[in-house]
DRENVO-889889 format. One line per field, with one value per residue: residue in one letter; chain; x, y, z of N, C-alpha, C in turn. Coordinates in steps of 0.05 Angstrom, whole numbers, plus 32768, in hexadecimal, padded with zeros to 4 digits. Layout:
BEGIN
resn	a | ...;
chain	A | ...;
n.X	X | ...;
n.Y	Y | ...;
n.Z	Z | ...;
ca.X	X | ...;
ca.Y	Y | ...;
ca.Z	Z | ...;
c.X	X | ...;
c.Y	Y | ...;
c.Z	Z | ...;
end
This chain:
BEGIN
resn	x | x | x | x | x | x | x | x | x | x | x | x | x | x | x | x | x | x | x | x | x | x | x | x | x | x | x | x | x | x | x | x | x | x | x | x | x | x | x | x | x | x | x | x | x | x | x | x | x | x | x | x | x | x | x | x | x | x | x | x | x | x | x | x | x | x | x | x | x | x;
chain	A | A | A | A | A | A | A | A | A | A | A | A | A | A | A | A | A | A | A | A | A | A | A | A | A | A | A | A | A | A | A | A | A | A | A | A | A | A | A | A | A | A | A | A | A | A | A | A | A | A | A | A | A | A | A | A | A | A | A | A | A | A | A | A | A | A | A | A | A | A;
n.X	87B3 | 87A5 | 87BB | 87A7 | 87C5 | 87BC | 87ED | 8804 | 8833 | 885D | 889A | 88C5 | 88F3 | 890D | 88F1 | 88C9 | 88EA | 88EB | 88B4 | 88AE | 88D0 | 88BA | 888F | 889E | 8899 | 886D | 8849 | 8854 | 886A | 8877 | 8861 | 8876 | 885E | 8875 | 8855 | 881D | 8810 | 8817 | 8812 | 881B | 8803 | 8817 | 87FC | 87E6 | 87BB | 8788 | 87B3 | 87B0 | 878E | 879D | 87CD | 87F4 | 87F4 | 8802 | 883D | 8853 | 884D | 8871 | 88A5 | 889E | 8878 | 884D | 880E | 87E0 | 87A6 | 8773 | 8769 | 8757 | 8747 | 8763;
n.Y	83E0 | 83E2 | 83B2 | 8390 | 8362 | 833E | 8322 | 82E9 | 82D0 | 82E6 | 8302 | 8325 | 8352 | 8334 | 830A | 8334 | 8346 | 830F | 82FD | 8331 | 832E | 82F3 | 8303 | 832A | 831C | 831A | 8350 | 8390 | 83B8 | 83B3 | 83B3 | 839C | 83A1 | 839E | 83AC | 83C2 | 837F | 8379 | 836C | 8394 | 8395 | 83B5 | 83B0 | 83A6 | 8387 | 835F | 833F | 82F9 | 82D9 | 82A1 | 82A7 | 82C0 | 82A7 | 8277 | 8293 | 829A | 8269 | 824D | 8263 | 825B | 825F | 8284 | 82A1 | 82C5 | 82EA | 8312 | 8358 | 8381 | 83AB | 83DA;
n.Z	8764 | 87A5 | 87E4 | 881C | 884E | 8887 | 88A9 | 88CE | 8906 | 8901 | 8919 | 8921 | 890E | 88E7 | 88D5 | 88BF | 8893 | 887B | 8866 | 8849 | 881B | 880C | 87FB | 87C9 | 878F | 878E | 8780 | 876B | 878C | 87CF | 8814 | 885F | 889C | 88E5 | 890C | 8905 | 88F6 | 88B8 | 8873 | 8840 | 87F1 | 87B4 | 8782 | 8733 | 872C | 8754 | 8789 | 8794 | 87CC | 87DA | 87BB | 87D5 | 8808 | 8802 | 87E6 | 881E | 883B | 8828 | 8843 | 887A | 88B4 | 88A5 | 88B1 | 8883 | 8882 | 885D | 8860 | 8842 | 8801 | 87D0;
ca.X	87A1 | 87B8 | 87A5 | 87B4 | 87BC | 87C9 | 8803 | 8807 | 8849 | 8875 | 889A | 88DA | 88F2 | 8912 | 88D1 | 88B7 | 88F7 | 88E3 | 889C | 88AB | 88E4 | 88AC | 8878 | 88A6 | 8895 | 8844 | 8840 | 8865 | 886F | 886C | 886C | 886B | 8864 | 886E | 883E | 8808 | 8827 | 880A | 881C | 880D | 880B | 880B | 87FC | 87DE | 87A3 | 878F | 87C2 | 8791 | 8798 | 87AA | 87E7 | 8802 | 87F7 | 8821 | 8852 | 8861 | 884C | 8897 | 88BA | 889E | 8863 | 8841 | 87F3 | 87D1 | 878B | 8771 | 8764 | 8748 | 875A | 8753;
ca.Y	83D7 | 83D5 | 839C | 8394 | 8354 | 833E | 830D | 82E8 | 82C5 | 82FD | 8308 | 8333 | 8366 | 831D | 8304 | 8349 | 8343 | 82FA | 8311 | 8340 | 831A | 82E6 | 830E | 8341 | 8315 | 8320 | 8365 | 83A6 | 83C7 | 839E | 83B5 | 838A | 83A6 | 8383 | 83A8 | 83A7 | 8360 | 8379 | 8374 | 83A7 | 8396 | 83C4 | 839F | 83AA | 837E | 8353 | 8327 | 82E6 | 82D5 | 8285 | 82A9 | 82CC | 8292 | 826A | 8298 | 82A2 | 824A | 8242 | 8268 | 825A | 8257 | 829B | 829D | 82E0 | 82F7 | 832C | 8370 | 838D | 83AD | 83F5;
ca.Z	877A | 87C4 | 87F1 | 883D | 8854 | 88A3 | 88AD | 88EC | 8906 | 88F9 | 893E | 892B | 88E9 | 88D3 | 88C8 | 88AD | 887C | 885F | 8857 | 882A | 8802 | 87FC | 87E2 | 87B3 | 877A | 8789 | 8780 | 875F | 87AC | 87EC | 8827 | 8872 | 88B4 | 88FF | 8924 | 8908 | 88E9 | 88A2 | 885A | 8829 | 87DF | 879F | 875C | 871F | 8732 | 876E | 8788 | 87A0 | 87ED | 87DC | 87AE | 87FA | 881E | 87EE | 87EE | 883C | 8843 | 8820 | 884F | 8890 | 88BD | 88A6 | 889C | 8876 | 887D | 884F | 8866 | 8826 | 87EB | 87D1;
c.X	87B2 | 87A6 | 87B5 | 87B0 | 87CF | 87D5 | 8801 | 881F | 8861 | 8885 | 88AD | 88DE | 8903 | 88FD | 88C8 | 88CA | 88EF | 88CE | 8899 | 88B8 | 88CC | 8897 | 887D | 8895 | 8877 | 883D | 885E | 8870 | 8863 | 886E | 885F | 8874 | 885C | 8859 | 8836 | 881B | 880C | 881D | 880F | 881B | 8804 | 8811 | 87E5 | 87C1 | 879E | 879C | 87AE | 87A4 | 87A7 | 87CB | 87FC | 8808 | 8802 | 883B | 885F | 885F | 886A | 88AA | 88B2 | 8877 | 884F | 881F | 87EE | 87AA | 8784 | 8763 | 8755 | 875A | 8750 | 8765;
c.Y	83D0 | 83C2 | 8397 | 8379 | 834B | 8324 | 830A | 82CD | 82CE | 8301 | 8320 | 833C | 833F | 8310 | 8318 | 834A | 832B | 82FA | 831A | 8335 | 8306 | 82EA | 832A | 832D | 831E | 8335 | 8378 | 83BA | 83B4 | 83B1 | 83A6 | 83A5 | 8394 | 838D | 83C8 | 8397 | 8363 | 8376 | 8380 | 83A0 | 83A8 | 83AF | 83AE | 839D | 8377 | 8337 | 830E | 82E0 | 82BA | 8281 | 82B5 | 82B5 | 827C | 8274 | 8294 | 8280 | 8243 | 824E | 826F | 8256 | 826D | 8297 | 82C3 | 82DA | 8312 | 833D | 8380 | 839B | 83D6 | 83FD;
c.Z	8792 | 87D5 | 880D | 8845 | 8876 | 88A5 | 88C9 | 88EF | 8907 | 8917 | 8936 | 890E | 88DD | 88C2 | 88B2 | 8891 | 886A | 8857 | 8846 | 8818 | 87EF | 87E7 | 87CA | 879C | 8773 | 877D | 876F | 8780 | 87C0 | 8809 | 8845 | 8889 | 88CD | 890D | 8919 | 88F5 | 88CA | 8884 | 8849 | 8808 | 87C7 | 878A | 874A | 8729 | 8744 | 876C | 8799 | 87BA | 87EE | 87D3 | 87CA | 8807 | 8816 | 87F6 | 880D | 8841 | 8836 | 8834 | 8874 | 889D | 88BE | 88A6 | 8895 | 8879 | 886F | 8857 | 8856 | 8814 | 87E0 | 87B2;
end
């Protein structure tokens, strides 16, 4: 299952690097981009939006909104 969700806070690929660091654990394939300021997750099932916004709330001032899932 892939799921898109929009990160905001992100300013520079530093950002887009701890992004993804933070949310490898979420998923089996991550991927972040700066513009658009998205993260894309593949997992097995759906990863929940409060488990994202966990993750990125430890390593800074990120928020996520979910994009959908497919």
């Amino acid at each position: 299952m892939q799921q898109s969700f929009q990160i905001t806070g992100m300013h520079c690929n530093g950002c887009v690097n701890r992004v993804a660091k933070a949310l490898a654990p979420l998923a089996d394939e991550v991927s972040v981009t700066l513009d658009p300021p998205r993260a894309t997750l593949e997992a097995p099932s759906a990863v929940p939006l409060d488990a994202v916004r966990a993750a990125l709330a430890k390593i800074g001032d990120y928020q996520a909104a979910e994009l959908g899932q497919s």
